[in-house]
Structure formats: C-alpha cells, structure tokens
N, C-alpha and C positions, 0 to 999 in steps of 0.2 A: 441594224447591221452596219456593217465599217462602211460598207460602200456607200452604202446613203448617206451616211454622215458626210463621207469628205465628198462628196458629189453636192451636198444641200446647197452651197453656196456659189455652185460653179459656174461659168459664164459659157459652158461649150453648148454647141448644139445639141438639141432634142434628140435625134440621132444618133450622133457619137456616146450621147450617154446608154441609149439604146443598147447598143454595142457593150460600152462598157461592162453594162449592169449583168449581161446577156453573158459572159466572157466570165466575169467575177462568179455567176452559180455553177455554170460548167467546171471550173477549177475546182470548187469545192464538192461539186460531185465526183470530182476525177479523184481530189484527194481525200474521200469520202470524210471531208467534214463536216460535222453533225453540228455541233456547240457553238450556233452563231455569236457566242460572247466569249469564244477561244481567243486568245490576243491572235494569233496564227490570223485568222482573218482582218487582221488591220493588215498587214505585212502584205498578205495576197492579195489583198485592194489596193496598196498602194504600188505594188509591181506592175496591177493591171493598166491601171491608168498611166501606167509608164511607158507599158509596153505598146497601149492604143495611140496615146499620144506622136508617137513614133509615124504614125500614117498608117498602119495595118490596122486592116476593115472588118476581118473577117472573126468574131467572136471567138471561135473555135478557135482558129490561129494564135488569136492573143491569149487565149487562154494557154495552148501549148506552151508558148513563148514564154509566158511567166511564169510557168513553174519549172521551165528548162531554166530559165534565170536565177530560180529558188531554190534550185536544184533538188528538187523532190522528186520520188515517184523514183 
C-alpha cells in the first residue's frame, strides 16, 4: 500500500506512524476505497502525512483534515 511505502524509510517515531497509518485506513474507509493499487491512494497518503506532520494527533482528525484538503466526500 502507498502508505507503507513512503513510511518504509522514515525517521519519525513509532507513534506518529501509528497515527499515521491509523488515519490513512479511515480515510479510505470514509472514501470507501477498495483498490489499494488505485493511484488515489498515493495522493491520500501523501495528504496524510502532511496533515499529521502539522502536530494534529488525533487519527480521525487527520484523516478528516485530508480529505477536507482533497476536497472529497
């Protein structure tokens, strides 16, 4: 999946990827994305990690945040 990919080589904490990863399947639940090899999901993992890196904790949160970003939904 996208997210692991661009996650494999990262230097963040154990946590924060937590978060991440956490944050990235919610959104693709939210936008009932099926087809983990949809380009669509590189795009929503890279929103994500955009929007956690910002300092918002909360999975959920982030996950709203990115696709209010992505303007979906």
């Amino acid at each position: 999946m996208a997210i692991y990919r661009l996650l494999q080589n990262s230097t963040m904490e154990p946590e924060l990827i937590s978060r991440i990863t956490a944050a990235y399947e919610q959104a693709l639940h939210t936008l009932c994305v099926v087809d983990r090899d949809d380009p669509l999901t590189e795009m929503i993992a890279k929103k994500i990690i955009k929007v956690a890196q910002t300092g918002v904790h909360d999975p959920a949160q982030i996950s709203a945040q990115a696709i209010r970003e992505l303007e979906m939904r």
